[in-house]
N, C-alpha and C positions, 0 to 999 in steps of 0.2 A: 412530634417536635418538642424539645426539650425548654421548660422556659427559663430563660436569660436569669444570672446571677444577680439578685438586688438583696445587695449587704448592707445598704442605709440605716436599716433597722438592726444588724446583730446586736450591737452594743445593748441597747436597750433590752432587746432577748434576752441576753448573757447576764445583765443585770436583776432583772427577774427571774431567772432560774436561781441567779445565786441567791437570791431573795429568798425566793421554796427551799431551798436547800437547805439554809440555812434554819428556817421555817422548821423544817424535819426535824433538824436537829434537835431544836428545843422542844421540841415536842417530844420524842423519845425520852428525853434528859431527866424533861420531867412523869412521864410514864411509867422511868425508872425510880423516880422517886416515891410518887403514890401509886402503886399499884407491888403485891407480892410476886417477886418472881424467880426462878432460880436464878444460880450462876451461872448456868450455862446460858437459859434466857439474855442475861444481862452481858456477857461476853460476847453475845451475837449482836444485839445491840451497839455495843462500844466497838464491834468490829465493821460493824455498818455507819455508825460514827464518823469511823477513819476514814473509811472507803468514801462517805459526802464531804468529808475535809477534804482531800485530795482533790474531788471534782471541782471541789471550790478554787482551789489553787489552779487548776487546768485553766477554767474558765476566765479567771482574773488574766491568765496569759492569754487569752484569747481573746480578753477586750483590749489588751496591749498593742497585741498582733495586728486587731482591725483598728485602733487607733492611727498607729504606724500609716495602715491600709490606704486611710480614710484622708491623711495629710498628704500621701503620694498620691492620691487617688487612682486608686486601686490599680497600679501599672506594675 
C-alpha cells in the first residue's frame, strides 16, 4: 500500500536543498581558486556550476508551485 502524499514539508525541503546547492557551489568556487587545476578540470566545474544554477531555479519554481499548492490546499 502506498503511503498518502504529505507535502506540509516540501517547501522547507526545497529550501534546504537550495541551501546545499548552493553550498556546492561556493565550495567548488573556491576549490577553483586554491587548488592547481587544468582547464579542462575547471570547465567541468563551471559546467557543474550551471547545471546547480539551474536546479536552483527549478526548485525556487517548485516552492512557488507548493505555495500556490498550500493556499488552495492542495485541490
Amino acid at each position: 500500500m502506498a503511503k498518502p502524499d504529505n507535502r506540509k514539508d516540501n517547501v522547507r525541503k526545497l529550501q534546504e536543498m537550495i541551501q546545499n546547492t548552493i553550498g556546492n557551489i561556493e565550495a567548488a568556487e573556491e576549490t577553483m581558486s586554491n587548488t592547481h587545476l587544468t582547464e579542462e578540470q575547471r570547465q567541468q566545474i563551471r559546467e557543474k556550476d550551471e547545471r546547480r544554477r539551474a536546479s536552483i531555479e527549478g526548485m525556487r519554481n517548485e516552492i512557488q508551485d507548493e505555495a500556490r499548492a498550500q493556499e488552495n490546499r492542495y485541490e
